[in-house]
C-alpha positions as CSV (number, residue, x, y, z in Angstrom):
1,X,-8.3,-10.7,-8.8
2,X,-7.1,-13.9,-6.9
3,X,-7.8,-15.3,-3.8
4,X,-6.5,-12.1,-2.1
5,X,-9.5,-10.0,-1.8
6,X,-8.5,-8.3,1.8
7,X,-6.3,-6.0,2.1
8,X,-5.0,-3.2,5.1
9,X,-5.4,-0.7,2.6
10,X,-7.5,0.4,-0.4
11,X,-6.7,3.7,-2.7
12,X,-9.6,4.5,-4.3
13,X,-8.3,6.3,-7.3
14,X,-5.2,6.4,-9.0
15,X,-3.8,9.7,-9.5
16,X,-1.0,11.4,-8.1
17,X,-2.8,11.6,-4.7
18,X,-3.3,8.0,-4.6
19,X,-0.4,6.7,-5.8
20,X,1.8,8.7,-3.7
21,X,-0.7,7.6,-0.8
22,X,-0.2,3.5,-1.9
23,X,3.8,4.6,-2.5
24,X,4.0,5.4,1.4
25,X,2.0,2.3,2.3
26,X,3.8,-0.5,0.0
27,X,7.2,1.0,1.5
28,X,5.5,0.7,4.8
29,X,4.6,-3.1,3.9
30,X,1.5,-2.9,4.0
31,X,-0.7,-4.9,1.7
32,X,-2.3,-2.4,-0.4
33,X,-4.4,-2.2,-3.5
34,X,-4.9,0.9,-5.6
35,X,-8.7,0.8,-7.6
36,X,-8.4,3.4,-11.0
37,X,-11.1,3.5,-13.6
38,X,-8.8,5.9,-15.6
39,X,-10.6,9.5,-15.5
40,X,-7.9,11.5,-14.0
41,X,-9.2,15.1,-14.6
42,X,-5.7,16.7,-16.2
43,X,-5.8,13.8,-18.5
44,X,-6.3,16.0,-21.6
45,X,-3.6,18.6,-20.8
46,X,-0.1,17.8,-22.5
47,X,2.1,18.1,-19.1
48,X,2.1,18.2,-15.6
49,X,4.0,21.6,-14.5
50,X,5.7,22.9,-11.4
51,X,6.4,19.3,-10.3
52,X,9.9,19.1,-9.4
53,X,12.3,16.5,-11.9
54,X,8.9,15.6,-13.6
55,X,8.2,19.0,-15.2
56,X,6.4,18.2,-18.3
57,X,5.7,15.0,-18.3
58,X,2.5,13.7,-19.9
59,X,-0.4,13.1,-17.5
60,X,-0.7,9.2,-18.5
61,X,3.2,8.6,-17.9
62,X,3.2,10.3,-14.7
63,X,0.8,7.8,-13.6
64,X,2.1,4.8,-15.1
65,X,5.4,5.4,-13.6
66,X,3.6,5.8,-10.5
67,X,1.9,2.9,-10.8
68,X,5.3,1.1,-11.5
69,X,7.0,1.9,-8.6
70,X,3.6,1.2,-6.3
71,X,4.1,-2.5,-7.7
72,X,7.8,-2.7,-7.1
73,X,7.4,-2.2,-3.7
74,X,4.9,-5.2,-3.0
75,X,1.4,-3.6,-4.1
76,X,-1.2,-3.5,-6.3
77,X,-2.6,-1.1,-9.0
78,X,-5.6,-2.1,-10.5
79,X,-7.7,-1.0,-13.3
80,X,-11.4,-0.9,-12.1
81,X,-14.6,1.0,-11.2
82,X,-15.7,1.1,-7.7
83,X,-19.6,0.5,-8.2
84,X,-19.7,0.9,-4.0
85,X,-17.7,0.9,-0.6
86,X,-19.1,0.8,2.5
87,X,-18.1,-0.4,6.2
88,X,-18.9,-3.8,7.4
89,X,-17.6,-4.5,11.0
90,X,-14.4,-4.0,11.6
91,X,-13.7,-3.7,7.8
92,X,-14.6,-2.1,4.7
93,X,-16.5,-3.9,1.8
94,X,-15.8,-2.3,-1.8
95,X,-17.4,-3.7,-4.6
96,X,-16.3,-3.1,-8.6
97,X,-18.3,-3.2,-11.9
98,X,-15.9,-6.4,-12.6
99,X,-17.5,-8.2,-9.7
100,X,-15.2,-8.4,-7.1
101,X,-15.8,-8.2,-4.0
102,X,-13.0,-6.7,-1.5
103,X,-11.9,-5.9,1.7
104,X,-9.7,-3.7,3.5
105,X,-8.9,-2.6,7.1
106,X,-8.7,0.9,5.7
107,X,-9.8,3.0,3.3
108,X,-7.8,6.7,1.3
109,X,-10.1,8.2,-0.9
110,X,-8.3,10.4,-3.9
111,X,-11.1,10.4,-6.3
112,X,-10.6,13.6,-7.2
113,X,-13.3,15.8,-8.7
114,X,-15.2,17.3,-12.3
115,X,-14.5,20.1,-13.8
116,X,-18.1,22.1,-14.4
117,X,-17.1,24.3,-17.4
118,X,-19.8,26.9,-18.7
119,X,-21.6,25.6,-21.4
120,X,-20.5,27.0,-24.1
121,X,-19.6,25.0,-27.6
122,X,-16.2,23.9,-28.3
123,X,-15.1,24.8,-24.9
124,X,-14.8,21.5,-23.6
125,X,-13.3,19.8,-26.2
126,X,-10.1,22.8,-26.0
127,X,-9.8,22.2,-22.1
128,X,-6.5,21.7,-21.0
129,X,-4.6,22.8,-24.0
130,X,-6.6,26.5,-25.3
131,X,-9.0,26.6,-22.6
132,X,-7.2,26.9,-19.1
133,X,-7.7,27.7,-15.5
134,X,-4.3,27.9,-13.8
135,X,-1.4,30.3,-14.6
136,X,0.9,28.2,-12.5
137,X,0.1,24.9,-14.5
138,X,-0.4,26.1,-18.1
139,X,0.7,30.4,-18.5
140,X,4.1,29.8,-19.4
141,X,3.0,27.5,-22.3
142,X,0.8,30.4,-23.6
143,X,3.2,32.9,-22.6
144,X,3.1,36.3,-24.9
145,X,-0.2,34.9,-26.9
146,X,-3.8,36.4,-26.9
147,X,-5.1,35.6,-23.9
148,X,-9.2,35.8,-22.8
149,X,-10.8,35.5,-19.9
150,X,-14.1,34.1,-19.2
151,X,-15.7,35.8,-16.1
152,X,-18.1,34.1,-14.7
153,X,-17.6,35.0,-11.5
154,X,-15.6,37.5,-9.3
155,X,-12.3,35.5,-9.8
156,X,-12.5,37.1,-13.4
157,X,-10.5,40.3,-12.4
158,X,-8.4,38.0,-10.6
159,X,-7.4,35.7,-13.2
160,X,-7.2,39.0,-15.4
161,X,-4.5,40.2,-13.5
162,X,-2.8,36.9,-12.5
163,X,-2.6,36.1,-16.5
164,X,-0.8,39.4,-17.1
165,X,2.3,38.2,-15.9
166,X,2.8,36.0,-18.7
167,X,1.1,37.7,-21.5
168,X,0.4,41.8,-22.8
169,X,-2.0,40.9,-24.2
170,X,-5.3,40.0,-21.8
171,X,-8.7,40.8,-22.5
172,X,-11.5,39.9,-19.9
173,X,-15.2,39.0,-21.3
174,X,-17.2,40.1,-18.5
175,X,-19.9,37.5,-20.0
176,X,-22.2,36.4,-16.9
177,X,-19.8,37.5,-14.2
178,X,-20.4,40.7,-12.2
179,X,-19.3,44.1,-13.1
180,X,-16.2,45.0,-11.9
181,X,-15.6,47.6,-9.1
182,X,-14.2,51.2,-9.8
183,X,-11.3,49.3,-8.2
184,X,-10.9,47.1,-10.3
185,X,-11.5,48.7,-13.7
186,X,-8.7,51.2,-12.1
187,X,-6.8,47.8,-11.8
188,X,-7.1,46.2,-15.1
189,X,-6.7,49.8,-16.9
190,X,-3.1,50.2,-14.8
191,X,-2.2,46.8,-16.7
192,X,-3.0,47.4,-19.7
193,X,-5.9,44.8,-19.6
194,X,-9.1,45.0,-21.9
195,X,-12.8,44.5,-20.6
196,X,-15.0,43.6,-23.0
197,X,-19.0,43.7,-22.2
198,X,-21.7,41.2,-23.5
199,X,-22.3,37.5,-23.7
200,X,-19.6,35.2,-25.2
201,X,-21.8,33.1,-27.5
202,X,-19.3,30.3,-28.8
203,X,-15.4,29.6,-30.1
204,X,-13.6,30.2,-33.0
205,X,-12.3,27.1,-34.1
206,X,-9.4,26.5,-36.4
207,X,-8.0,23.3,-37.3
208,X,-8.7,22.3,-33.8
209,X,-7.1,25.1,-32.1
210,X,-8.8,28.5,-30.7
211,X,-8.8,31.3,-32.9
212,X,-11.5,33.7,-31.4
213,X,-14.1,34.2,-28.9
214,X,-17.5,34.6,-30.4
215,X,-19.8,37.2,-29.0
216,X,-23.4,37.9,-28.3
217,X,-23.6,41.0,-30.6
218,X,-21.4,39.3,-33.7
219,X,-18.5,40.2,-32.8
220,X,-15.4,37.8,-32.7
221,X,-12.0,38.8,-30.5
222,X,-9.0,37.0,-32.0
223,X,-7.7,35.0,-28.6
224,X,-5.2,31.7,-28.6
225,X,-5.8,31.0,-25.2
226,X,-9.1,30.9,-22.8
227,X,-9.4,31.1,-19.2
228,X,-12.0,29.7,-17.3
229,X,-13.0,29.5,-13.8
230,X,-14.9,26.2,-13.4
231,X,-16.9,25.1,-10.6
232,X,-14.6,22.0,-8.6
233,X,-17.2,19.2,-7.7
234,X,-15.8,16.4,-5.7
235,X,-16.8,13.0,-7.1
236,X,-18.9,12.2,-4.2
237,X,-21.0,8.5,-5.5
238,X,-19.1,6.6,-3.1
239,X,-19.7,8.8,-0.1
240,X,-22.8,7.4,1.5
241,X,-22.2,4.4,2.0
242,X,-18.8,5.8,4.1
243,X,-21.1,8.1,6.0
244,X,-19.4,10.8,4.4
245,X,-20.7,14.1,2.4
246,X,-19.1,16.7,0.2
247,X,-19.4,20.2,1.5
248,X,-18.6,23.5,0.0
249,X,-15.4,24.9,-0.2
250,X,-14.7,28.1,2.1
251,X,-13.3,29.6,-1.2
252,X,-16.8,29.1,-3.2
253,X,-14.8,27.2,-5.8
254,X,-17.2,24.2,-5.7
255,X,-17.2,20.7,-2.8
256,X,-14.8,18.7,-1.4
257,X,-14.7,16.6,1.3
258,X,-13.6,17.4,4.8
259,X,-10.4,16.2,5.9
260,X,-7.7,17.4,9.0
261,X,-4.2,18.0,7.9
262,X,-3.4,14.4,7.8
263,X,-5.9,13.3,6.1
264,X,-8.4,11.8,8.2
265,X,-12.0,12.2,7.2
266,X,-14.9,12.5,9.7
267,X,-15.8,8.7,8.9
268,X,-13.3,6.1,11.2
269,X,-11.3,4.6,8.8
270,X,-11.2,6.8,6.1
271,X,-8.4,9.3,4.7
272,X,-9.1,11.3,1.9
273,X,-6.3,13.6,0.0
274,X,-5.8,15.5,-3.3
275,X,-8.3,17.1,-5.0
276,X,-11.2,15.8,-3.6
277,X,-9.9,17.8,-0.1
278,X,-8.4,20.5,-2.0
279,X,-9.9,21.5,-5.4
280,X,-7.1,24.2,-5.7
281,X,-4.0,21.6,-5.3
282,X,-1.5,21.2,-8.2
283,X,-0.3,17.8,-8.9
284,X,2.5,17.9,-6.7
285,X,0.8,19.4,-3.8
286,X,-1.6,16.3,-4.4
287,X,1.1,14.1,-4.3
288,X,2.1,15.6,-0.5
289,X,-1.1,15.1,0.7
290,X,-1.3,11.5,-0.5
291,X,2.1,10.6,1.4
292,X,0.7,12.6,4.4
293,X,-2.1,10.7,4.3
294,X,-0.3,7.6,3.3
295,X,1.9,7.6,6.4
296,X,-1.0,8.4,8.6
297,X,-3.1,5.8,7.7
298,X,0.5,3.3,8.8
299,X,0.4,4.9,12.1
300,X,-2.9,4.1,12.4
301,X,-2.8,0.4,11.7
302,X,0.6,0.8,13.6
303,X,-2.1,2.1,16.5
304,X,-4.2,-0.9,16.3
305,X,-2.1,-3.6,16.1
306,X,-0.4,-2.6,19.3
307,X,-3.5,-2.0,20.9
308,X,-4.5,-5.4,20.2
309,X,-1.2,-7.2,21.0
310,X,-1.7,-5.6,24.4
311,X,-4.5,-6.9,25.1
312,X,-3.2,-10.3,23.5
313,X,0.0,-10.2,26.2
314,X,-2.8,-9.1,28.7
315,X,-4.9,-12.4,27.8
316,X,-1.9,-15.0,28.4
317,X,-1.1,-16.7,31.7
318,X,1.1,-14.7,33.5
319,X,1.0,-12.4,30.9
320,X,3.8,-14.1,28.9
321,X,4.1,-13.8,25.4
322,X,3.9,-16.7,23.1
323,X,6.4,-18.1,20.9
324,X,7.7,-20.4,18.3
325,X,8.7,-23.6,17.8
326,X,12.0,-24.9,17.2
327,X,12.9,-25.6,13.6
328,X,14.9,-29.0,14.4
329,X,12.2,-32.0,14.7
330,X,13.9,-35.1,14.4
331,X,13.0,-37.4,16.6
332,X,11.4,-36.4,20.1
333,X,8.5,-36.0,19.9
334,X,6.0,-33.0,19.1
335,X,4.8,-30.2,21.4
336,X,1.2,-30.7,19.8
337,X,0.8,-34.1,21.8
338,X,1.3,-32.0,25.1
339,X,-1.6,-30.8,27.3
340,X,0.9,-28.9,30.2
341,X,-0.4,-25.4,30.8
342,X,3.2,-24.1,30.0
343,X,3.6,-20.5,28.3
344,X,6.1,-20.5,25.8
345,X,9.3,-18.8,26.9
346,X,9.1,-21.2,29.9
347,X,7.9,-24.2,28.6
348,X,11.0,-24.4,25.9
349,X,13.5,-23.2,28.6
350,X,12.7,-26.0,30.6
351,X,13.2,-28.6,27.6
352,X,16.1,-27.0,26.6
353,X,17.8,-27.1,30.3
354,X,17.0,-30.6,30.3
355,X,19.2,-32.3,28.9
356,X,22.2,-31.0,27.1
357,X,21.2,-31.4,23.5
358,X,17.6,-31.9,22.4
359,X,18.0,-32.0,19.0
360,X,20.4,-33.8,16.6
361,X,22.3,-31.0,15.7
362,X,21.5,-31.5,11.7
363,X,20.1,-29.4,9.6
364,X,16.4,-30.3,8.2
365,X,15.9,-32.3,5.3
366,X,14.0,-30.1,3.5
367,X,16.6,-27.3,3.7
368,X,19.6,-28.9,2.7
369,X,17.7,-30.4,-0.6
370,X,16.3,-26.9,-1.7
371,X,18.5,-24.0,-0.5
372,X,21.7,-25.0,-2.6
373,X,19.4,-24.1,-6.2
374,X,19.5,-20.4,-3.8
375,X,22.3,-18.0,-4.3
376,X,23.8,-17.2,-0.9
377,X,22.8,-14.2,0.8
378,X,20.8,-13.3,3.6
379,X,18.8,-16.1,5.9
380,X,16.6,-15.5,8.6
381,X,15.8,-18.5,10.4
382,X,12.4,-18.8,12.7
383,X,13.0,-21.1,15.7
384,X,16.4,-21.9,15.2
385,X,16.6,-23.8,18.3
386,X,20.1,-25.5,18.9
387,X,21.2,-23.8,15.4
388,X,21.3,-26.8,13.4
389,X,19.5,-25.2,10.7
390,X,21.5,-21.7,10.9
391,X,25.2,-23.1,10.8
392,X,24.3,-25.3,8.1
393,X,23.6,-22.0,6.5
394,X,26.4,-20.1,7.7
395,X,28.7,-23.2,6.5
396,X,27.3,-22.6,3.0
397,X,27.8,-18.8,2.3
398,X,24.6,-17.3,4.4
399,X,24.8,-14.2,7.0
400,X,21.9,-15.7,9.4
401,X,19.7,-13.9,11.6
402,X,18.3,-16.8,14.0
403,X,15.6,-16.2,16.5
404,X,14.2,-18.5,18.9
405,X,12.0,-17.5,21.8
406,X,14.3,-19.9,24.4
407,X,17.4,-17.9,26.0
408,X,18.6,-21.2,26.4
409,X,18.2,-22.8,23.2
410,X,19.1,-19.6,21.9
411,X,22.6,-19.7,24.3
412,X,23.4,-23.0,23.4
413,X,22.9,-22.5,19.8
414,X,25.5,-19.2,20.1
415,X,27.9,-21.7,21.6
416,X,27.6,-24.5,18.8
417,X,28.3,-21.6,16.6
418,X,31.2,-20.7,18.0
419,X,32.7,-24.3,18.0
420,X,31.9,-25.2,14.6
421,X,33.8,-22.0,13.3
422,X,30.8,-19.6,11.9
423,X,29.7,-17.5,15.2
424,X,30.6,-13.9,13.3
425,X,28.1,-15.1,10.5
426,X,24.9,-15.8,12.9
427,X,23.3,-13.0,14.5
428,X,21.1,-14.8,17.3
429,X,18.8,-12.9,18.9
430,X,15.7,-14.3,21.6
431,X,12.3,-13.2,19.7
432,X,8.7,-13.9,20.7
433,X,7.7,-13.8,17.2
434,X,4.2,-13.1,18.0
435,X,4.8,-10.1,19.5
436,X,7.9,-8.4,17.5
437,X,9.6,-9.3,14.0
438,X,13.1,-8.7,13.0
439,X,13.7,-5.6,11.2
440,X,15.1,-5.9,7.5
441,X,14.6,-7.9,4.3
442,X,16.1,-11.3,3.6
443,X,16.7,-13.7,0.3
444,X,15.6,-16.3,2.6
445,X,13.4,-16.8,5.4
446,X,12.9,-20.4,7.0
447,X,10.4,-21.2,8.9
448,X,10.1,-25.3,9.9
449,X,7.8,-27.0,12.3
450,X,6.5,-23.6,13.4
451,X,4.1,-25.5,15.5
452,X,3.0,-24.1,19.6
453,X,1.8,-25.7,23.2
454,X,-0.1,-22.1,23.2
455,X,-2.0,-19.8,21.5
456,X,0.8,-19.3,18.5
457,X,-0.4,-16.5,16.3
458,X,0.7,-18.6,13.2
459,X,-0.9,-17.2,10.1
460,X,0.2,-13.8,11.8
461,X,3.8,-14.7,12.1
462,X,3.9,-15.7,8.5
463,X,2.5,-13.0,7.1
464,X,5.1,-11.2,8.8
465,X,8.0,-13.7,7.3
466,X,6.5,-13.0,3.8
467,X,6.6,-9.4,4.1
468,X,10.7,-9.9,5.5
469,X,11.1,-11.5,1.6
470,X,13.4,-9.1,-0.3
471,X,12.3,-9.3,-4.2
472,X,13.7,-11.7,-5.8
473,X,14.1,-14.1,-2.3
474,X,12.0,-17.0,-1.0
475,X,9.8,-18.0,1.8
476,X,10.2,-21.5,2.9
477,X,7.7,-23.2,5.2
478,X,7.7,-26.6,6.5
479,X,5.4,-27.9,8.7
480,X,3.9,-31.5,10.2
481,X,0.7,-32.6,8.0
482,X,-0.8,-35.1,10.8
483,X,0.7,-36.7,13.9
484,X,3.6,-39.5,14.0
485,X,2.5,-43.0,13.4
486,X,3.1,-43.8,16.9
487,X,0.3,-41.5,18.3
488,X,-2.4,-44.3,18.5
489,X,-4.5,-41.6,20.2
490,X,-3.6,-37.7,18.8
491,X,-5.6,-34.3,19.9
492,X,-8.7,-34.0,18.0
493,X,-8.8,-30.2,18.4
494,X,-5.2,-30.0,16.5
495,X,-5.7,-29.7,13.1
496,X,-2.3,-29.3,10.8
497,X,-2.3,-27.1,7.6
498,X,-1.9,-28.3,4.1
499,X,0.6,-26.1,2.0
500,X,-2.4,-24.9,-0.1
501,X,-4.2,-23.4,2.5
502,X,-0.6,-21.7,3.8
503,X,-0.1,-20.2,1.0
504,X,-4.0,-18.4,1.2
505,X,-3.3,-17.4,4.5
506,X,-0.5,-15.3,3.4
507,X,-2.8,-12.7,1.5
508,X,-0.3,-12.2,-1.2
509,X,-1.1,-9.7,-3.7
510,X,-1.9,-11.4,-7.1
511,X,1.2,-11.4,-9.1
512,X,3.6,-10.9,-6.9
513,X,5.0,-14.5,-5.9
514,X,5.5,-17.3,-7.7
515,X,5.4,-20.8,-6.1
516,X,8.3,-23.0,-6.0
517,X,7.3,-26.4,-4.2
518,X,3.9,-27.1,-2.8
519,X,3.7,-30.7,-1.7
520,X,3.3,-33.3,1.3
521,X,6.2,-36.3,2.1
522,X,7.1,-38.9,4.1
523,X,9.9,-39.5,6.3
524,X,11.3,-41.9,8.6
525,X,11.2,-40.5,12.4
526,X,12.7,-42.4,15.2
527,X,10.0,-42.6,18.1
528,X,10.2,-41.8,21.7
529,X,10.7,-45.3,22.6
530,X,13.8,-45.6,20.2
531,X,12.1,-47.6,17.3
532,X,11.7,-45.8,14.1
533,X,8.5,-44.4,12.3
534,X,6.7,-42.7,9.9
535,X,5.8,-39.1,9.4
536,X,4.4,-36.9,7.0
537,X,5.5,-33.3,6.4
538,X,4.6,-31.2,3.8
539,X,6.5,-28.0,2.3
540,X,5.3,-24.5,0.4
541,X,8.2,-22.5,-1.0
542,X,7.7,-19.5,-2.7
543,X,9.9,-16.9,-4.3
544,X,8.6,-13.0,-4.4
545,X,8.6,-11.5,-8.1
């Protein structure tokens, strides 16, 4: 892995279940990480059946094109066995045999479960192509063949008779299953169905297909096919440390683990879905479940992150939301070097009222040297004060979205729009960035000098202007490195950035960006006294594969 080792969301497993599960989540934009050591228990059969548009396809391709479209949408599928997960605060701790150590706010468990097959010779090397289970996943590919059926249980008459509606010719070995009723041998004689009695010893085996079921007594039945009923065990070595146990199914069909309908597992935190919840679930039914319990997981996150910007509002003076900087720092000065108990919203309102033009009305530096290597397209622009930054854009092929969290910067900026020609390619709109994002996703997203008098949930923010990235488009971030050279005396408790440790604060999933520029400059800044200066900025631009 890289630096990213937390995540909102870990899949623990790989299937169908999980990757529908991490489907729902990446499209959600959640960062989320999919673990697979590869044992996906329909790996031996030759198709997946009765899944709509995929009917079929082999077991392996299902789940690499799956795990294709997970990454296309922002997240992570990783080969790797989980050696341990457990919770640790307000987080979960999983551990691999590779040695990483991760993280997650969340955890959806779709590890599936083992087959127990009776333990007879050559039967497990057959399963899933002669030896079967389910008539709805594999009867129509033995369709009109010998078929046999293994009871070793009371579901023998009942496969017996479920079987016969693909194939004349059934025979059930009553083996170590229980007699059948008068019922039933009634049953099975009305279909035509043969009972054999005795102990099935062993297979037939001929050039690596079944040929015969092998009794007790010498005997062999000529058969193609098998059925078997085996006992559904859900993988359960990861389960204590969540707190969480298997239990047995109401069917008698073997564990699982408890879940509600969404999901949700007894431990806080924790969905489960497929087969390790439902030991009877065909692939596509796992699939449902795993963007059931995809979506349910969102909501929850969704839950808590509201929660907690409640009580964030709740915290503020006056209850006031915080908000952004403007991106157009030329020359006044920096919020940074002022101590004012201002909230945001009413501390940039008053600097913007004022006086009738704060800024200089250019666009930054920075942008106008980078964004012409960019094809046009969409721009969203954080803290677009006066609009320099925004019609610069619009004047070069953009369509702008430009927030600001000042309804008169944001005003005045609508109006220098409007003069300079572009107004019906800007879409301004007053945001407290800390509290809501705009929707959609852009080619570009600016942020500059996204610096705060207040408590400015920065790395949040940012996180949030990544995840607004389209593929293919760019996140560029500039921000101050120190104070200006004619702060003989700056804030001790302010401490700027460097573009390395932006970039970690973003979480990205490894592989998924690419960085552009990641450096520090200097630039000439005219102080508040008039007479010029020096600065130092530094920039990170990155563009998302």
């Amino acid at each position: 892995m890289n630096e990213t080792s937390d995540f909102d969301v870990i899949v623990l497993g790989g299937g169908a279940a999980g990757l529908s599960g991490a489907l729902s989540l990446a499209r959600a934009r959640r960062r989320v990480l999919v673990l697979d050591a590869g044992e996906q228990r329909n790996s031996p059969a030759e198709g997946v059946h009765g899944f709509l548009t995929r009917d079929g396809i082999a077991p392996a391709d299902l789940v690499a094109a799956g795990a294709e479209e997970v990454t296309r949408y922002g997240g992570t599928v990783r080969h790797a066995r989980v050696t341990s997960a457990r919770r640790d605060g307000d987080l979960f701790a999983v551990d691999t045999a590779d040695g990483d150590a991760l993280t997650a706010r969340r955890l959806l468990l779709t590890t599936g479960l083992v087959d127990e097959l009776p333990d007879l010779p050559g039967l497990r090397g057959l399963w899933g192509r002669d030896v079967l289970h389910c008539p709805y996943c594999h009867g129509h590919e033995v369709r009109d063949q010998p078929i046999g059926i293994l009871a070793t249980s009371a579901f023998g008459v009942h496969q017996s008779l479920l079987f016969r509606q693909w194939s004349a010719d059934v025979t059930l070995f009553l083996h170590t299953g229980p007699n059948p009723t008068d019922e039933e041998r009634e049953q099975l004689a009305a279909r035509g169905i043969a009972v054999v009695e005795g102990e099935v010893v062993g297979l037939e085996i001929t050039g690596g297909r079944l040929a015969g079921i092998r009794l007790a007594s010498g005997r062999v039945v000529p058969r193609a096919a098998l059925v078997v009923m085996p006992r559904f065990t859900a993988r359960d070595d990861l389960l204590d440390g969540l707190g969480l146990t298997v239990a047995e199914h109401p069917m008698g069909v073997g564990t699982h683990v408890e879940a509600d309908q969404t999901g949700r597992t007894s431990a806080p935190g924790v969905w489960a879905a497929g087969n390790v919840v439902d030991p009877m679930a065909q692939v596509v039914a796992a699939a449902a479940a795993g963007v059931m319990a995809g979506a349910a997981v969102n909501a929850d996150l969704i839950a808590e992150e509201t929660r907690l910007a409640v009580e964030e509002l709740r915290a503020r003076p006056h209850g006031h939301p915080a908000g952004n900087r403007s991106s157009e720092d030329h020359a006044e000065g920096c919020p940074e070097s002022h101590t004012e108990n201002h909230t945001e919203a009413a501390a940039w309102d008053a600097r913007y009222a004022g006086s009738d033009r704060v800024w200089s009305g250019k666009a930054n530096d920075v942008l106008v040297r980078v964004v012409p290597d960019l094809a046009p397209g969409t721009a969203l622009d954080l803290g677009c004060g006066e609009g320099g930054d925004a019609i610069w854009l619009a004047r070069n092929g953009w369509r702008v979205t430009a927030t600001d969290i000042s309804r008169v910067a944001i005003d005045r900026a609508a109006d220098h729009a409007a003069a300079e020609g572009v107004a019906d390619r800007i879409d301004f709109r007053r945001r407290d960035l800390g509290a809501n994002f705009p929707d959609g996703e852009f080619d570009l997203v600016s942020a500059h000098f996204l610096h705060s008098w207040g408590d400015l949930p920065r790395e949040r923010i940012l996180r949030s202007a990544a995840a607004a990235v389209a593929p293919g488009g760019a996140l560029l971030v500039v921000g101050h490195s120190g104070f200006p050279s004619w702060e003989t005396e700056p804030p001790a408790d302010v401490a700027f950035p460097t573009p390395e440790e932006v970039l970690a604060s973003l979480k990205l999933p490894d592989g998924t960006w690419e960085v552009l520029i990641s450096d520090e400059h200097e630039r000439t800044q005219t102080g508040p006294d008039g007479r010029p200066g020096t600065r130092t900025d530094n920039t990170l631009m990155i563009r998302r594969l």
